[in-house]
Structures are given as C-alpha cells and as structure tokens.
C-alpha angles and dihedrals in degrees: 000000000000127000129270102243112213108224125218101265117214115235121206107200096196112183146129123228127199112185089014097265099115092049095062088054088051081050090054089045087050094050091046099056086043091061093055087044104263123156097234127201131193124225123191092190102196091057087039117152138196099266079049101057085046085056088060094046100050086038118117090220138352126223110207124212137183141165106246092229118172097355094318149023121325118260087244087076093034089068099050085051102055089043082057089068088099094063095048089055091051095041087234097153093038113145101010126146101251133186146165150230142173152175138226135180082219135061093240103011090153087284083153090063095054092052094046086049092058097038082057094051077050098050098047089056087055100244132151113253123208121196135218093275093204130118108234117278118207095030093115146051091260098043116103132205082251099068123104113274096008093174095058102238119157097180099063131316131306129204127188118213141179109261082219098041132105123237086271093073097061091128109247102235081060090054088044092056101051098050085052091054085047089056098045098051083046087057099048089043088058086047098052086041097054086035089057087042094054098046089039082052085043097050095052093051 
C-alpha cells in the first residue's frame, strides 16, 4: 500500500485588531502553521475585501481572533460575523478546521465570552473547532508567567495586555501560545486533509 501524503493545508488568520494587540497574536498564529508548512494567509477583517472573502472560502481551515472589549468580542469583528451570514446560508465553510484566539487588558477580562462566542460562530457554520490543546501554565509554586498558556484557557487561546501598553508589551508566553495554537490547527488541517484524500482513494477503489 502507498503512503498517505499530508498536503500543505491553507490557513486563513481572520481578526481585528483595535490598538494593534491582536494583530501581533494573528502574527504568532501565522508563525506557528508556517512551521508545520502551512500556506498562511492574513486576514484584517474590518478592511476585508472580495479576494479575501474568496481566501476564506478556499482556506483548510480558518483561525479566528478579537479584542474582548466590554465582556465580548469587538464590534469590528461583530460586523464580519454577521456579513458572513451568506455563507452560512450556503454551508460554505461546512466542515472546516476552526479555532480561536483573544486579548484582554485584564487576566480574566471575559476572555472566555469572547471564545465561546467564536466557537459558536464556528459552530453555526458547521466547522470543526479545535481547542488550545495545552495543560494550564502558572497554576504552582514552581510555574512561572512564562509557561504556555499561562492564563489557563481550553477553548483558544487567551493573552493578557497592558490597557496602556504598545503592541511590544503582548507577554511572550502569550505570543508563544498562540503560535503554538497556529501550528496545531495547521496540523490537524493537513490530517483531515490526508484523512479525506485516503477514503476518497478508498472509496474509488
């Protein structure tokens, strides 16, 4: 029997970003899937154009990102959601790799309604989530800030900023996390993809 090639998947980061914050976490997502040997593209979502929404549409798999502003995502992001409506009708995005990520002046903030919120958007466009995939970091005597996921979110991943910061001080284990969140949905992308190809192979025989 031959082997099952995995392709190189296509990534999709769509975010907005208000102070710039966000944008360095899609960066980090972007990093991450590139690693594994992704074709990444990036989205700015409130400047979005046709070619791409095509992008989106053609993507493997697309990693979502907002600001928690005021207990949930911005209304940047509200606003691509609900002009996505189209392609919900049309199942469009049916059966893609999804994921999730935010950013919070605050530890907490409701960073967690803002990625339920976007596992929900997710979810209502019938794609696949994956989540963080990380134990907590920073939760022992002996954990550090510097761990991976050092705020403890499951869902996507969670960064903490200064609400008077500039975009250099996104913590890097923040940073860290993300492009590991970025290189596993990559992974998964390029497994579903080689999955679909074999039974597809299987089927035909």
């Amino acid at each position: 029997m031959s082997q099952v090639v995995s392709p190189q998947p296509h990534v999709a980061v769509a975010f907005h970003s208000g102070y710039g914050h966000t944008a360095v976490l899609a960066e980090a997502v972007r990093r991450g899937a590139e690693k594994t040997g992704a074709h990444v593209t990036l989205v700015a979502v409130d400047g979005i154009t046709e070619e791409q929404w095509h992008q989106l549409d053609t993507a493997d798999a697309v990693v979502f990102g907002a600001p928690t502003y005021m207990g949930g995502a911005s209304a940047g992001f509200h606003a691509f959601a609900e002009a996505s409506s189209g392609r919900y009708l049309n199942g469009t995005w049916a059966d893609k790799i999804a994921a999730g990520f935010t950013n919070s002046a605050s530890k907490s903030g409701d960073k967690l309604n803002t990625l339920n919120f976007l596992a929900a958007f997710a979810a209502q466009h019938h794609m696949i989530w994956v989540g963080l995939g990380l134990a907590p970091g920073w939760n022992a005597l002996q954990a550090s800030e510097n761990d991976l996921n050092r705020l403890g979110f499951w869902v996507g991943a969670g960064a903490q900023t200064p609400q008077d910061g500039g975009v250099e001080t996104v913590h890097g284990s923040d940073i860290a996390t993300a492009e590991h969140l970025g290189a596993r949905v990559a992974a998964q992308a390029a497994a579903l993809a080689a999955g679909r190809t074999a039974l597809a192979g299987t089927t035909a025989a």
